[in-house]
N, C-alpha and C positions, 0 to 999 in steps of 0.2 A: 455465602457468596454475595458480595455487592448486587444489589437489582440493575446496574447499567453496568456490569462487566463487559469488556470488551473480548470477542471471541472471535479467531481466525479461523475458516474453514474450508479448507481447499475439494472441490469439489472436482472431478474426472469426470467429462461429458464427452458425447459422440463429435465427432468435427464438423459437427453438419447445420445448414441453413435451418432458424429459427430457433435453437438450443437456446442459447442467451436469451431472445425473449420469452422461453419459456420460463425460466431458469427464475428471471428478474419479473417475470409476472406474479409467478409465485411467493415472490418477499411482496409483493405489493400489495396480492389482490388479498394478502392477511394480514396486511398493518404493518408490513415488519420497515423498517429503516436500513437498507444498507448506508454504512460510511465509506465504505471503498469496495471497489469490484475490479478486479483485474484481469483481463482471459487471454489464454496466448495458445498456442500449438505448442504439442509437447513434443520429447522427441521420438514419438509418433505420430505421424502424419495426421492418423485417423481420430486424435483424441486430443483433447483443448484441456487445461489447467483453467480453471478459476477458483482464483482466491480473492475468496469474500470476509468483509469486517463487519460485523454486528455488533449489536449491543444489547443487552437482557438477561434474566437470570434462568436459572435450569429450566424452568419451565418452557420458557420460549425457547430454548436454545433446543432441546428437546424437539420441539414441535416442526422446528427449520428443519432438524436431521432427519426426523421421520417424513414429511413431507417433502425434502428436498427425493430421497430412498426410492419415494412411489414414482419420481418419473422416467419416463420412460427412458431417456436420451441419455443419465447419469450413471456411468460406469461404479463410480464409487465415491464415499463422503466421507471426510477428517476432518473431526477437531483437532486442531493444532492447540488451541490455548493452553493446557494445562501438560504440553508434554514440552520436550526443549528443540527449537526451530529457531531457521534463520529468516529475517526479513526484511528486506528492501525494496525502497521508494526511493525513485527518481525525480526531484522537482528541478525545474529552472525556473528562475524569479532576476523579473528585470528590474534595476534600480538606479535610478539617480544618482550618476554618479559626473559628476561637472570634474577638471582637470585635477582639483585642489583634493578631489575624498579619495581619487582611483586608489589613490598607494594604502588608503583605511580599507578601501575594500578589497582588495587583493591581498592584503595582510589579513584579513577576517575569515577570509575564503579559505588562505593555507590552513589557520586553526582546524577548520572543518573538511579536510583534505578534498576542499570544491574546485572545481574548475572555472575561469571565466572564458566562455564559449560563443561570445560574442563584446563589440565594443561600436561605439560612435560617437560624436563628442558631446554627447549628453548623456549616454546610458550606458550599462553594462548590463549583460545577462550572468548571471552564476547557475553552474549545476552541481548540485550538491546531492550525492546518494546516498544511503544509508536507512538504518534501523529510523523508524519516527520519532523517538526522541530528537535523536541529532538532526535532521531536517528540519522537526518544529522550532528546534534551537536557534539553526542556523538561522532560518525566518527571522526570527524573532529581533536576534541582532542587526538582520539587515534592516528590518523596519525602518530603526529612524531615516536612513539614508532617504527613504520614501519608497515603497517598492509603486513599481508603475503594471507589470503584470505579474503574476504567475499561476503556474502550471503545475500540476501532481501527476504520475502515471495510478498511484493506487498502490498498496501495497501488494506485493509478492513473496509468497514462505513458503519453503522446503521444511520439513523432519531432516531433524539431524539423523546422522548414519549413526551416530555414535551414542554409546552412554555416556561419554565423558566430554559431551560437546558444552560448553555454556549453558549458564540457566537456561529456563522456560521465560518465553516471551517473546524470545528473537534478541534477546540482549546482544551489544556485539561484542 
């Protein structure tokens, strides 16, 4: 296994005040790096999804699950990485876009079935969701235009239900 593998890890926590900072203390106060961290209520009231993105190889990744395991707040820990899962990330990214590039960037935006979600006569905003390839993608293309801000939710992954879902990764 690559030593900077990237590994998805959805973690089941109680719904309650100070979880998260425990949660994210924990990756800290051992050196670990989160790249994305996502938490939301599930659909139960009393229990929150977080899905976290690391980086490292068995050993560390090991050491997250059994450590994440011991506190007290988390209902339950998945690796996602090596089984077949869906995932999406929502960005908006504002661009430079003056009268003359709209119609480039609105043709850009369908490629990548984005939305543009705001306008004014200097900018547009796109939103564009999706698995992290196609996001990074889209970025990427928007660049030249100039981007002027944007924003990431973090990614979010489900297990598939199925054995005959799409690879492993979150491919879409």
């Amino acid at each position: 296994m690559p030593m900077n593998k990237k590994h998805t890890i959805c973690v089941l926590v109680d719904n309650q005040f100070g979880v998260l900072a425990r949660v994210s203390g924990m990756f800290s106060a051992r050196g670990y790096n989160i790249i994305s961290l996502c938490v939301g209520e599930t659909e139960n009231p009393a229990i929150s999804r977080m899905t976290v993105t690391v980086r490292g190889d068995d050993t560390v990744l090991a050491q997250i699950m059994q450590q994440l395991n011991k506190l007290v707040d988390v209902v339950a820990v998945e690796d996602l990485t090596n089984t077949s899962f869906v995932e999406r990330e929502l960005v908006m990214v504002k661009v430079a876009a003056g009268a003359k590039k709209r119609g480039e960037i609105i043709e850009l935006a369908s490629v990548f079935r984005a939305k543009i979600v705001d306008l004014d006569q200097r900018t547009m905003t796109v939103e564009v969701t999706g698995a992290q390839g196609k996001v990074n993608a889209c970025i990427e293309m928007l660049r030249p235009y100039g981007i002027e801000e944007l924003v990431r939710t973090g990614t979010v992954a489900l297990a598939r239900s199925s054995k005959n879902g799409a690879a492993a990764g979150g491919e879409e």
